[in-house]
N, C-alpha and C positions, 0 to 999 in steps of 0.2 A: 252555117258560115260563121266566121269567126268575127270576131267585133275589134277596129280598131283600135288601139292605147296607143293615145297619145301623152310623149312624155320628154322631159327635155335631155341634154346630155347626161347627166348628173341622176338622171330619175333610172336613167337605163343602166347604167352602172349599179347604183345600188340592186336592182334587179338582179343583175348577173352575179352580184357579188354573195347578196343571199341565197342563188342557187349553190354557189361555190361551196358557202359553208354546209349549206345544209348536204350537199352532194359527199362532202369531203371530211366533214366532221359529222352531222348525225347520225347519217347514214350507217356508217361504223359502229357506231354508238350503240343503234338500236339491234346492228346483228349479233354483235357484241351479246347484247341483253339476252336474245332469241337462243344464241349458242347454251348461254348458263343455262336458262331455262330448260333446254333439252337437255340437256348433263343431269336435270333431275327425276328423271326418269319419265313415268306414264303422259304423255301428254294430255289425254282425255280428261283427266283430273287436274289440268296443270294452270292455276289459275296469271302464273306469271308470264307461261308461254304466252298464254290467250292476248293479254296486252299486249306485249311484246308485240306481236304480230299483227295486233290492233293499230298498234303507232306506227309499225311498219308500212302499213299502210294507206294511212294519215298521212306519212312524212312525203310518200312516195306519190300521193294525191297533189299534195303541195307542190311539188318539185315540177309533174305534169301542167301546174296549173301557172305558175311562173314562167316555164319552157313558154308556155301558150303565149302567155304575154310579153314574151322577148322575141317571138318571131311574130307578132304580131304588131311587136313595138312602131311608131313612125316619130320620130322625132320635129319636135317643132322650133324653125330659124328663129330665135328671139330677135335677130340681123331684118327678119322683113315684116314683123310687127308694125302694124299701124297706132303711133302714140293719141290720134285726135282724138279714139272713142275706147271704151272698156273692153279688152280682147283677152284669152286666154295668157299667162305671165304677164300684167300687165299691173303695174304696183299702183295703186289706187290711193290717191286720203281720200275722205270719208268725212262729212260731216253728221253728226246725227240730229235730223231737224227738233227733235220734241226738248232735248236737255242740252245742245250744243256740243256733247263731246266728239273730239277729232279723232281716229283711228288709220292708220295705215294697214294696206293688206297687199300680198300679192297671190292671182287667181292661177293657179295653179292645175294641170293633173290631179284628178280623184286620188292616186296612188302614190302621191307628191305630200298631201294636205300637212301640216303641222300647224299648229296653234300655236305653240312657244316660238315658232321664227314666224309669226303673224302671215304662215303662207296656208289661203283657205281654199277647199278643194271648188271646184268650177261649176260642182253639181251641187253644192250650196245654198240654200234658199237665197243668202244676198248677195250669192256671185251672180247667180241667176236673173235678180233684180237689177244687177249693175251692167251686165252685158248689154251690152251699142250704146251705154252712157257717154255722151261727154261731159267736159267740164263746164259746169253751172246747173246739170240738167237735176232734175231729184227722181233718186230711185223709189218707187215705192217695192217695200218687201214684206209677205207673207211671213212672220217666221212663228214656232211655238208659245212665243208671247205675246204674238199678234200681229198690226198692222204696224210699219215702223218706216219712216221717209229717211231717206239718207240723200246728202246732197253731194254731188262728185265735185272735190274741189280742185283734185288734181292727177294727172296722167301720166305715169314713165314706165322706162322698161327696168 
């Protein structure tokens, strides 16, 4: 059975838009590549065929594997989000209890995540901490530098 993605408007778009390309420009690309390849004669020796056909079917793995995820896509109402506690899209500061620095984040789709727009995926070690947080509550979090308290200072969508 197939596993739900959850993702917002904007996540499902880019979704479809990179089938688009890869549908509509690599796809091309790579037959493109396969045709030269044949025009060079022996295939059994042909070591560009081989890739060729290697990518081909990389590219065409991929494409099945996004399909999946666009009809499998469920899109989440940011409209009935509950602001009182930590929910998936849900923009967070952050105190960090041990040095005092402030941090904003919003918790996001795995397939969403960015760092540079401070948007972190949900399967996160400290989204994970911060889920059913309210504000004042402290998160404790596991992450690979260890043990680390964050305090929720504040809640929006």
């Amino acid at each position: 059975m197939s596993q739900v993605v959850h993702v917002t408007e904007e996540g499902l778009q880019k979704l479809r838009d990179e089938v688009k390309h890869l549908e509509s420009v690599e796809r091309p690309k790579i037959s493109q590549q396969i045709a030269t390849a044949r025009d060079k004669g022996d295939l059994s020796e042909n070591a560009e065929y081989d890739a060729a056909k290697e990518a081909q079917g990389m590219l065409e793995m991929k494409i099945s594997k996004l399909n999946e995820k666009i009809a499998n896509a469920r899109i989440i109402d940011e409209s009935q989000l509950d602001t009182s506690k930590v929910l998936i899209l849900s923009k967070v500061k952050i105190k960090n209890t041990a040095n005092g620095a402030e941090m904003q984040y919003t918790l996001v789709p795995e397939n969403e995540a960015n760092l540079a727009e401070k948007k972190i995926s949900i399967e996160s070690p400290i989204s994970k901490g911060l889920l059913g947080k309210k504000v004042g509550e402290i998160a404790e979090v596991t992450t690979p530098a260890g043990q680390m308290k964050f305090e929720v200072l504040d809640i929006s969508r």
